[in-house]
N, CA, C and O of each residue as an XYZ file, in Angstrom:
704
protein
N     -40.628    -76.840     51.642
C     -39.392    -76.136     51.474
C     -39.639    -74.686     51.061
O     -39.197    -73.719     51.682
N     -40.216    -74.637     50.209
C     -40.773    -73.247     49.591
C     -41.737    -72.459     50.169
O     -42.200    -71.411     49.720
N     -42.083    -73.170     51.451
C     -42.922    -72.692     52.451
C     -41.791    -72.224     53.664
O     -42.117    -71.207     54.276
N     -40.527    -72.854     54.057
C     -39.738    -72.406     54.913
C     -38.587    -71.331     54.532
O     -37.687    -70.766     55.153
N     -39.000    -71.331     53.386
C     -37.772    -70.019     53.157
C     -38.863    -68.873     52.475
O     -38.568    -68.103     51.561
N     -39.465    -68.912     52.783
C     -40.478    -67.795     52.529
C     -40.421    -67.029     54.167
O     -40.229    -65.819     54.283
N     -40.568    -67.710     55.051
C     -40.866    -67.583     56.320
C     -39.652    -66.855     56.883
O     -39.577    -65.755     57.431
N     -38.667    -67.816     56.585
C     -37.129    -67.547     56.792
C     -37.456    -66.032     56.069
O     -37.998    -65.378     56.960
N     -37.377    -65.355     55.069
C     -37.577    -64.461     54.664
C     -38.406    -63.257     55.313
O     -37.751    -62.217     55.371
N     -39.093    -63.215     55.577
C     -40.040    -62.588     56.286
C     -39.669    -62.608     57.417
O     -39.822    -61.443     57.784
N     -39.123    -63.380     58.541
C     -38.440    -63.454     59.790
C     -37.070    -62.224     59.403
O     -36.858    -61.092     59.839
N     -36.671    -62.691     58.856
C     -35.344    -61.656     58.153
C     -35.278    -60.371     57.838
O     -34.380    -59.584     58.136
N     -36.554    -60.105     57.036
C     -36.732    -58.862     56.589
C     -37.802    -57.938     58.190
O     -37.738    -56.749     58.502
N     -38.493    -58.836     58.733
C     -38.996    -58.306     60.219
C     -37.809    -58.036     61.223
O     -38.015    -57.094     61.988
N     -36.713    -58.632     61.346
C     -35.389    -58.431     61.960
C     -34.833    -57.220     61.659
O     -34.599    -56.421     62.566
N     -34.507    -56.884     60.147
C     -33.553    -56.411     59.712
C     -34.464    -54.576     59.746
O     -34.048    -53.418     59.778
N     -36.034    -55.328     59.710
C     -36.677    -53.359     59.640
C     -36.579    -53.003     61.167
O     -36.420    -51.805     61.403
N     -36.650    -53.864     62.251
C     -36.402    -53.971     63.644
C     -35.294    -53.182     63.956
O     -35.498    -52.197     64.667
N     -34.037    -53.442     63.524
C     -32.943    -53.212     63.593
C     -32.787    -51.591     63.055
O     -32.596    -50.717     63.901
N     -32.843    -51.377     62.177
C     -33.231    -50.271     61.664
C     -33.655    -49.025     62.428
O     -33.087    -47.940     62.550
N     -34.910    -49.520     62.951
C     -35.817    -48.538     63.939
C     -34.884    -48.780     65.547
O     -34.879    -47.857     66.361
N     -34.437    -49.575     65.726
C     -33.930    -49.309     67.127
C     -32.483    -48.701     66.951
O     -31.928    -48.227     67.942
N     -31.745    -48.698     65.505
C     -30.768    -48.052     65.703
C     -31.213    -46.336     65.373
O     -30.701    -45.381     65.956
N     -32.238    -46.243     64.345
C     -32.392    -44.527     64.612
C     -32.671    -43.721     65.485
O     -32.322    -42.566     65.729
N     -33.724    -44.853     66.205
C     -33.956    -44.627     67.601
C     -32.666    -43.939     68.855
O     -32.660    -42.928     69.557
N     -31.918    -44.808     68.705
C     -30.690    -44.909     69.134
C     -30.016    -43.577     69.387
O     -29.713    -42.933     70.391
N     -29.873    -43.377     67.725
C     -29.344    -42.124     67.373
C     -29.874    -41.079     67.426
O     -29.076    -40.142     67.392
N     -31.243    -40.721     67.520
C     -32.285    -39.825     68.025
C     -31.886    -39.406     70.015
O     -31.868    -38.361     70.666
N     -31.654    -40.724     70.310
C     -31.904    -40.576     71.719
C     -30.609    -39.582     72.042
O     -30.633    -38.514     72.654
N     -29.387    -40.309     71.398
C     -27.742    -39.885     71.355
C     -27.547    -38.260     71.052
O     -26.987    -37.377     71.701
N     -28.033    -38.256     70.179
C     -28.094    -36.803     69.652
C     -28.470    -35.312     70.363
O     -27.847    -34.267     70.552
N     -30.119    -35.898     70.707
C     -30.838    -35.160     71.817
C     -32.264    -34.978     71.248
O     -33.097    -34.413     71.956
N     -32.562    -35.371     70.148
C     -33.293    -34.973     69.279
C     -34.518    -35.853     69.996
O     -35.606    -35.426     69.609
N     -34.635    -36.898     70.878
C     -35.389    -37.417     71.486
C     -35.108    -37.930     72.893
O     -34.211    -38.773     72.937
N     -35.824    -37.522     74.345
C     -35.464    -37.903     75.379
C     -36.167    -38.639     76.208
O     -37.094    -39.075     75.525
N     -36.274    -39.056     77.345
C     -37.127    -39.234     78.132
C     -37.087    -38.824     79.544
O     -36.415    -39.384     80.410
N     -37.888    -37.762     79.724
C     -37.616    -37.221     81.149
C     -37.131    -35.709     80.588
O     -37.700    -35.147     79.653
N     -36.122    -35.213     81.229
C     -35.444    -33.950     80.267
C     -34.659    -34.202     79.706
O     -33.857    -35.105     79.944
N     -34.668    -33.420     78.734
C     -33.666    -33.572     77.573
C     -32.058    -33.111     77.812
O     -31.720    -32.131     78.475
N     -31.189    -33.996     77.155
C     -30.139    -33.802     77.463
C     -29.558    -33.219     77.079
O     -28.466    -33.110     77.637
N     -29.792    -32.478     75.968
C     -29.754    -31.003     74.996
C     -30.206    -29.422     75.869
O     -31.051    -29.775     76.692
N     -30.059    -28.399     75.961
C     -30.626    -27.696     76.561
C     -31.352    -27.018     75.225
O     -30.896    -26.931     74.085
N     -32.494    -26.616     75.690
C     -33.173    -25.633     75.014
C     -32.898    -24.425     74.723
O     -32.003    -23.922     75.401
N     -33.499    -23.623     73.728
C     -33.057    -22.009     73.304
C     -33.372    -21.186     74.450
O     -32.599    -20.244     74.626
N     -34.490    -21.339     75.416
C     -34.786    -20.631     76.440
C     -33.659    -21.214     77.691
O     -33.325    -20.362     78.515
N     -33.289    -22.105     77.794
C     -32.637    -22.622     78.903
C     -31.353    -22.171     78.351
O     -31.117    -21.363     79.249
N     -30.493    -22.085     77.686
C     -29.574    -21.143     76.811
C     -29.253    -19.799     77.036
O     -28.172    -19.412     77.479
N     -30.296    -19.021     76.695
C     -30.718    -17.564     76.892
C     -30.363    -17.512     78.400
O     -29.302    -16.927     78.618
N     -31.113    -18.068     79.669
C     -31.055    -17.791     80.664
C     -30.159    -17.785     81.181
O     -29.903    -16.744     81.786
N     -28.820    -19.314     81.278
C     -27.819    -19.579     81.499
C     -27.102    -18.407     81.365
O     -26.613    -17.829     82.336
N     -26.986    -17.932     79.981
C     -26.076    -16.528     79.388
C     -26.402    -15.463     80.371
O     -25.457    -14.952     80.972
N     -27.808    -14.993     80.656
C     -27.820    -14.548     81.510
C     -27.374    -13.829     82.903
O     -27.000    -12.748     83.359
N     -27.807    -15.783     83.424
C     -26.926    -15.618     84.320
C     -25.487    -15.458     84.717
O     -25.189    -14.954     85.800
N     -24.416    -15.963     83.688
C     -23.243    -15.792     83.422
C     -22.918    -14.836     83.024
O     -21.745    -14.919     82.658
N     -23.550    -13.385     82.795
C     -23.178    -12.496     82.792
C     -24.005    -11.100     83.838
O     -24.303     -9.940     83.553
N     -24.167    -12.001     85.229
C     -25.690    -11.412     85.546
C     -24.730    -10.456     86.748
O     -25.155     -9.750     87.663
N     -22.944    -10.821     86.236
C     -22.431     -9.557     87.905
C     -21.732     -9.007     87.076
O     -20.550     -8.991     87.418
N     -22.030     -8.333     85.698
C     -21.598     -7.073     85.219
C     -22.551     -5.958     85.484
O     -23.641     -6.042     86.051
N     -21.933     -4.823     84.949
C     -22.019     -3.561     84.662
C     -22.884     -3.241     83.376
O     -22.250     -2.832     82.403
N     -24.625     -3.414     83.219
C     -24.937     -3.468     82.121
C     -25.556     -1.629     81.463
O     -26.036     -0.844     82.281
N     -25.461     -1.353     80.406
C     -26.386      0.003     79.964
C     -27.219     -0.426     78.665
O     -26.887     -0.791     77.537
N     -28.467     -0.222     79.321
C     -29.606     -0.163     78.227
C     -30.413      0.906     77.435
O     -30.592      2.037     77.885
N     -30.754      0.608     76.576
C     -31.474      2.050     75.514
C     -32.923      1.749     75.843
O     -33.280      0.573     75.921
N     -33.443      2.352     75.964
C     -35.237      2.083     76.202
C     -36.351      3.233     75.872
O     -36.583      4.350     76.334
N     -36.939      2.405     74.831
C     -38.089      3.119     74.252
C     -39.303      3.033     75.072
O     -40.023      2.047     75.228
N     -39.472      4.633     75.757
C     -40.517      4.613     77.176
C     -42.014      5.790     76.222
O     -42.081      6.729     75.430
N     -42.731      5.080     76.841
C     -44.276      5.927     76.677
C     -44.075      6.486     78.379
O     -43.971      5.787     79.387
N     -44.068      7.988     78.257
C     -44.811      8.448     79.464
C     -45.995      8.928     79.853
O     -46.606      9.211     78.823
N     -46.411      9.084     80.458
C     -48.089      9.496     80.886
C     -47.882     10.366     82.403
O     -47.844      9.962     83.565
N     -47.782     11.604     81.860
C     -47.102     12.607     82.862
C     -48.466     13.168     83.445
O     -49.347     13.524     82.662
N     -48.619     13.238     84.639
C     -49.444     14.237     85.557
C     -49.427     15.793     85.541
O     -48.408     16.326     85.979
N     -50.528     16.653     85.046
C     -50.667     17.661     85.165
C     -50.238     18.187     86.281
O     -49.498     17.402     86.874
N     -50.444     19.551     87.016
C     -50.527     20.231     88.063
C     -50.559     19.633     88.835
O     -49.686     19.532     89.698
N     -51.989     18.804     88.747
C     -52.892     18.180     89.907
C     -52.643     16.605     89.900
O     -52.149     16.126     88.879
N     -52.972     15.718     91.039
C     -53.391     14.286     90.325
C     -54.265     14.162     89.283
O     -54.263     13.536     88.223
N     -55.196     15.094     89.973
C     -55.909     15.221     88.674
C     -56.568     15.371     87.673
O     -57.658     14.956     87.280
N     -55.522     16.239     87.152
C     -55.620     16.883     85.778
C     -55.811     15.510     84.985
O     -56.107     14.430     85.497
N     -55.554     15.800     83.463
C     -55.333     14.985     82.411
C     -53.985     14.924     82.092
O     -53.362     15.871     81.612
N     -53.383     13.516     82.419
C     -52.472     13.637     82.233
C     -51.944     13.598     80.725
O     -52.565     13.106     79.783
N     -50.138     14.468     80.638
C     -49.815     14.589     79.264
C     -48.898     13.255     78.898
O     -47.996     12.814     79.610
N     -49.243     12.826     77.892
C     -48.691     11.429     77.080
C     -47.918     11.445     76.011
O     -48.508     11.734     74.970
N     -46.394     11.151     75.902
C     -45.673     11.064     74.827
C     -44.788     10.061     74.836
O     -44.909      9.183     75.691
N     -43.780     10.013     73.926
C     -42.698      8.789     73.886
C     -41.628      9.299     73.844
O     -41.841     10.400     73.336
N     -40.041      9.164     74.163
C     -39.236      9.324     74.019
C     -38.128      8.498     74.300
O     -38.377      7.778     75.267
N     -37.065      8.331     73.858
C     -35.732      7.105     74.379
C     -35.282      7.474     75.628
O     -35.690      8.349     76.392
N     -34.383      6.682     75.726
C     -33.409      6.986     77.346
C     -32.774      5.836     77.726
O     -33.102      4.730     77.295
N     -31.816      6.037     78.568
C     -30.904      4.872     78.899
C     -30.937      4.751     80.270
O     -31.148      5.652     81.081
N     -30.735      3.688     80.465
C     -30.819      3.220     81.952
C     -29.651      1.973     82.345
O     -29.345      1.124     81.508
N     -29.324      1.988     83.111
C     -28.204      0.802     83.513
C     -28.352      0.143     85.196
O     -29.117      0.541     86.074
N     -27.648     -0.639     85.245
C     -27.535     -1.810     86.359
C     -26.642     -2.238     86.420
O     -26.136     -2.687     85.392
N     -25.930     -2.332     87.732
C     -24.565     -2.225     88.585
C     -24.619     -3.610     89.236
O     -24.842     -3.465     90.439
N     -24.441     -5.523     88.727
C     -24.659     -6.032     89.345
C     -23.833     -6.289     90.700
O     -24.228     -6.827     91.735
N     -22.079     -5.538     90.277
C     -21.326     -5.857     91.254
C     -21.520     -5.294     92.639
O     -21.324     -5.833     93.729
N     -22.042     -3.825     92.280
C     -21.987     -2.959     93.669
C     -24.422     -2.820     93.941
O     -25.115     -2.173     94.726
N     -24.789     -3.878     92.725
C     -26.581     -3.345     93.415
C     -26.965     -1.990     93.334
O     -27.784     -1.509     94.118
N     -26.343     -1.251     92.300
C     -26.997     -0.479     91.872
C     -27.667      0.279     90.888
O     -27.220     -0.180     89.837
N     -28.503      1.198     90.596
C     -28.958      0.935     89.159
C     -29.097      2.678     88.803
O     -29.140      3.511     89.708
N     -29.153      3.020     87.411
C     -30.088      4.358     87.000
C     -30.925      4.438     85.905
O     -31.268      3.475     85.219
N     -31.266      5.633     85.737
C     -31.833      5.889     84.537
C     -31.579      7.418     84.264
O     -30.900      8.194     84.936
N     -32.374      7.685     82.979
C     -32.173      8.946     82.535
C     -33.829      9.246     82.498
O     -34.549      8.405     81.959
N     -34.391     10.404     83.056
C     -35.243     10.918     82.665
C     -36.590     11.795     83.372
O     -36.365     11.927     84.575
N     -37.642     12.295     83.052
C     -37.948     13.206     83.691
C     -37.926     13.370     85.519
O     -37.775     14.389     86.193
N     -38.093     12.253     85.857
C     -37.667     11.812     87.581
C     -36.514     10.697     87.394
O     -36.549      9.480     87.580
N     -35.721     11.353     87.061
C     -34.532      9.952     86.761
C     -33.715      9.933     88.039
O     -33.688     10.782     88.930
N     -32.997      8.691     87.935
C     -32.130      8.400     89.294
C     -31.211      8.113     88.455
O     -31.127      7.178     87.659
N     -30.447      9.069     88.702
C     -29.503      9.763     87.890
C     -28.280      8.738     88.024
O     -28.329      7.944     88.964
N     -27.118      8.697     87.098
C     -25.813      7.918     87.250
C     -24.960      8.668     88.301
O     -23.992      8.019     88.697
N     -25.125      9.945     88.855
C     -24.273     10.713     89.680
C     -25.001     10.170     91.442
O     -24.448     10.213     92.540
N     -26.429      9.688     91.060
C     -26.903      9.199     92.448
C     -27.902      7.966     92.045
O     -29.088      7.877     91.728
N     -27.224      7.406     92.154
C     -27.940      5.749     91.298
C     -28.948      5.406     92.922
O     -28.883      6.190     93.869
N     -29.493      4.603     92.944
C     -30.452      3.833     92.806
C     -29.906      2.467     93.934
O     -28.812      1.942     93.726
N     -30.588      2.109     94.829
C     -30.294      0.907     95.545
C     -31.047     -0.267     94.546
O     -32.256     -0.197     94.327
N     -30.171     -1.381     93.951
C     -31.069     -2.633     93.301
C     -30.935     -3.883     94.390
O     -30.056     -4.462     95.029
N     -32.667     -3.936     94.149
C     -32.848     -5.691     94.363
C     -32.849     -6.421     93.440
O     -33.288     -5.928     92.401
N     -32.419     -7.759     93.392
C     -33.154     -8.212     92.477
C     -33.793     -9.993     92.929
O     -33.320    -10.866     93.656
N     -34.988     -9.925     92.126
C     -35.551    -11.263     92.705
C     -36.282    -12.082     91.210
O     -37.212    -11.718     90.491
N     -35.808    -12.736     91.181
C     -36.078    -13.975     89.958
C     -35.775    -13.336     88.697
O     -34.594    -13.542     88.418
N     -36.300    -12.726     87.926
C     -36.491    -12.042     86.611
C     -36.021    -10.761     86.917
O     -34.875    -10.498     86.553
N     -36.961     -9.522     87.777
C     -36.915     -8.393     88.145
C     -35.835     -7.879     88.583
O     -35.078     -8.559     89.276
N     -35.534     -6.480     88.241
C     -34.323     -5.964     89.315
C     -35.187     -5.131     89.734
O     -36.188     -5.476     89.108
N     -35.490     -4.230     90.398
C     -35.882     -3.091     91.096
C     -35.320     -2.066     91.501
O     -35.023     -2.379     92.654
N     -34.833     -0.655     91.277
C     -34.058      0.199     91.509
C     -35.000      1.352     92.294
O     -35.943      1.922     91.745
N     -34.516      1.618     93.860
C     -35.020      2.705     94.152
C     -34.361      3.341     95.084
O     -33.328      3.025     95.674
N     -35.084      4.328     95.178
C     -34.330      5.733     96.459
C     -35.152      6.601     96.678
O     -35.823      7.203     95.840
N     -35.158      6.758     98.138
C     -36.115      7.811     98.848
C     -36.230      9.252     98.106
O     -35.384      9.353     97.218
N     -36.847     10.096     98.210
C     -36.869     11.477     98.009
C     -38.204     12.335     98.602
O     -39.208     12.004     99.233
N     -37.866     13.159     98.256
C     -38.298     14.550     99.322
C     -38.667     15.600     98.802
O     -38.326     16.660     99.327
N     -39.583     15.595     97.458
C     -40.089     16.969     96.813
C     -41.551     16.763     96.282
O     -42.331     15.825     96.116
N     -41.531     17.625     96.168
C     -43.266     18.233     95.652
C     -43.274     18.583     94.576
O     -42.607     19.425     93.975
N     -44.455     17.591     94.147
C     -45.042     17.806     92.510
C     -46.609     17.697     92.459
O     -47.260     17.421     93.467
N     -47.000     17.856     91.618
C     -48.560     17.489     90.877
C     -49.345     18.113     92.706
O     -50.442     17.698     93.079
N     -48.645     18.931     93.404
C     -50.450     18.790     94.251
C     -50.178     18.374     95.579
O     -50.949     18.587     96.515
N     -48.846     17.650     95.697
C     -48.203     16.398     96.693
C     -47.130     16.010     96.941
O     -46.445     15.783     95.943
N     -46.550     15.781     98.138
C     -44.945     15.297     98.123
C     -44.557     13.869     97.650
O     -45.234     12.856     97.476
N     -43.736     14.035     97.558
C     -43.052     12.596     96.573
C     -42.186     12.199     97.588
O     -41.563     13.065     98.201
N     -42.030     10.832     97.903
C     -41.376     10.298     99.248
C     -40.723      9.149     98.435
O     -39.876      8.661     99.184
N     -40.724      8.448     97.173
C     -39.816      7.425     96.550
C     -39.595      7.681     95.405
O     -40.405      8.558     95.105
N     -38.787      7.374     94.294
C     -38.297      6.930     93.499
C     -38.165      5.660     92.957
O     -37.049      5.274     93.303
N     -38.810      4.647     92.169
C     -38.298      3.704     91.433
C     -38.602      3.118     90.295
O     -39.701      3.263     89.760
N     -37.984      2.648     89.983
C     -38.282      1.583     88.717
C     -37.681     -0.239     88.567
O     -36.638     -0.776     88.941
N     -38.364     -0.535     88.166
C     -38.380     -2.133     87.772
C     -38.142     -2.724     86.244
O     -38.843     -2.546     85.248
N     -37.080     -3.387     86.372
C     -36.896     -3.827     84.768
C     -36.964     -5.501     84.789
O     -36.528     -6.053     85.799
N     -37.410     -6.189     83.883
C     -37.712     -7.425     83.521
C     -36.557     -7.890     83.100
O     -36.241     -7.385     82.023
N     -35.681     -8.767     83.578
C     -34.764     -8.809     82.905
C     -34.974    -10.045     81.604
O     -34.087    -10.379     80.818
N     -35.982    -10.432     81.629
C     -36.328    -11.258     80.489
C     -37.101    -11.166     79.391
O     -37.048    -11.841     78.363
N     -37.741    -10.384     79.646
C     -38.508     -9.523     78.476
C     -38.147     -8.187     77.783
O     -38.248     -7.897     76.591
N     -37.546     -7.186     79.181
C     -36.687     -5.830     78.573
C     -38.141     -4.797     79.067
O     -38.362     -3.678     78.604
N     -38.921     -5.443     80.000
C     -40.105     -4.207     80.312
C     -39.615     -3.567     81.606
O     -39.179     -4.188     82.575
N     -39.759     -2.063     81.483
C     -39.654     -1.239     82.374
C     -40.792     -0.210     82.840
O     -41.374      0.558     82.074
N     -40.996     -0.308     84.100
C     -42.093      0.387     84.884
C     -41.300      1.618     85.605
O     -40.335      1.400     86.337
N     -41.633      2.508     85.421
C     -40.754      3.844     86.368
C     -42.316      4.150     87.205
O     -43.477      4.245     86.806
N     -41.735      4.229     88.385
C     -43.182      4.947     89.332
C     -42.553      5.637     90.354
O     -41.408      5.405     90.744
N     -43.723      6.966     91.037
C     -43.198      7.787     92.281
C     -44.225      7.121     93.609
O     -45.206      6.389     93.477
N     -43.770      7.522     94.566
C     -44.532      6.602     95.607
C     -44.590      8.121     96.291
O     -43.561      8.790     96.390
N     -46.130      8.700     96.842
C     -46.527      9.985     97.062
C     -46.766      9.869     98.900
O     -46.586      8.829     99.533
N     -47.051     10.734     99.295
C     -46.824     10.814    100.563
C     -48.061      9.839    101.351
O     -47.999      9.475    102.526
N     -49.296      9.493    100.288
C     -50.067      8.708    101.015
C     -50.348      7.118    100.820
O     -51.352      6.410    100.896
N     -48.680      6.857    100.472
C     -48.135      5.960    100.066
C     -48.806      4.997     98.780
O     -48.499      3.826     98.554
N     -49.567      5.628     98.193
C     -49.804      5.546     96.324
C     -48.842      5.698     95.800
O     -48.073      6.612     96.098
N     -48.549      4.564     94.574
C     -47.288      4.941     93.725
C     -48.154      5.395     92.612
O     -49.382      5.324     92.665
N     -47.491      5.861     91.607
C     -48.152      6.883     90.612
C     -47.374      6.325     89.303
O     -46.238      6.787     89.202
N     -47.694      5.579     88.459
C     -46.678      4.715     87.007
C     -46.765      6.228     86.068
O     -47.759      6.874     85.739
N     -45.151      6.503     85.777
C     -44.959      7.481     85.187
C     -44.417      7.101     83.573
O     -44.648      7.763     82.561
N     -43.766      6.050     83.658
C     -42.719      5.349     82.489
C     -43.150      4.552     82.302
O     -43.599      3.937     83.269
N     -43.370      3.853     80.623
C     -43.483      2.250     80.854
C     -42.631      2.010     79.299
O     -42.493      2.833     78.394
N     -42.216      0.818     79.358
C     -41.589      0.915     77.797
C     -40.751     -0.290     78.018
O     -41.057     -1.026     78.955
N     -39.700     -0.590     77.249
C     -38.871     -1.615     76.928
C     -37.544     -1.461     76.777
O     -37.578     -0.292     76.393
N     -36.580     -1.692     76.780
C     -34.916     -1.820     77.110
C     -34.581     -2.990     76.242
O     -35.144     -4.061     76.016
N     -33.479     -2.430     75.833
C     -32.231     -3.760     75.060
C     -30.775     -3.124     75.503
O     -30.330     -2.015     75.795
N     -30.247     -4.613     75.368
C     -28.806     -4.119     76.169
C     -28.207     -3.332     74.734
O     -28.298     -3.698     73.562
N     -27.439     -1.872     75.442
C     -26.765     -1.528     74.215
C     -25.149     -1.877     74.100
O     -24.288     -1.950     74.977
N     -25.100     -2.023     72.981
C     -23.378     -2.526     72.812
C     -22.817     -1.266     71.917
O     -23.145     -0.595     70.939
N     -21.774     -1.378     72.868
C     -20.484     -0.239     72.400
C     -19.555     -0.864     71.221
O     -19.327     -2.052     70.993
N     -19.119      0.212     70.586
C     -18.057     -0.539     69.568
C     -16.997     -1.078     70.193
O     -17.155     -1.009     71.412
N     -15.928     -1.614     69.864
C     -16.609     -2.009     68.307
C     -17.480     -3.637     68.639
O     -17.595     -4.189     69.734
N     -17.788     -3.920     67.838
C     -19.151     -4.735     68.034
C     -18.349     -6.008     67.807
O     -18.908     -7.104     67.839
């Protein structure tokens, strides 16, 4: 007797810790906090992107802290290196884009944009002489997931030449 309710006991208390674990389980799974396969929660990056994209056919303007590395006279000279801000924007409704700055594609003559996965790309032909050589493009490339921006000229022997490089955040107007 004192041998079957010991057992009984132990059957009971193995049930009842059973029970336990398959209901937190349960509630782990319910929650999101545990899945199998993908999760039915979205992630902070899967979040971010979504937003993104749900806001990916406005009218955006960014502030961007650029290092330039400017060409002397020549190709080449040594080129001169400094930092300065500037703003740049992207037109998702009409695909087009600018910037501000020493070869900028100006907001009065923006910029044809592509864009493909991450990247937008903003460019436009041109037709002048600098450093030594004619200049036959205009563009720049912004990350739209990181905030990196590449400004480059594309020269008549179809070398592009990286003039800008730096980073962008969207700026917000008041009121906030």
């Amino acid at each position: 007797m004192q041998k079957n309710n010991t057992l009984r006991i132990a059957l009971i208390s193995i049930l009842g810790v059973t029970a336990v674990f398959v209901a937190a389980g349960w509630m782990a799974f319910a929650s999101g906090w545990v899945g199998f396969g993908k999760s039915a929660a979205p992630s902070a990056e899967e979040r971010l992107k979504a937003e993104r994209r749900k806001r990916s056919d406005e009218d955006i303007t960014l502030i961007c802290e650029a290092n330039y590395t400017m060409p002397g006279n020549t190709l080449d000279a040594t080129p001169k290196q400094y930092k300065e801000m500037m703003a740049a924007g992207l037109d998702y409704k009409t695909m087009v884009g600018w910037y501000q700055g020493v070869f900028s594609i100006s907001e009065t003559r923006k910029g044809v944009m592509v864009v493909k996965g991450n990247k937008a790309t903003v460019s436009r032909p041109a037709m002048f002489e600098r450093f030594g050589t004619m200049v036959t493009g205009e563009q720049f490339t912004l990350d739209r997931d990181s905030g990196a921006f590449l400004q480059s000229l594309t020269i008549k022997d179809g070398r592009k030449i990286e003039i800008v490089k730096g980073y962008c955040g969207k700026l917000t107007k008041a009121p906030f």
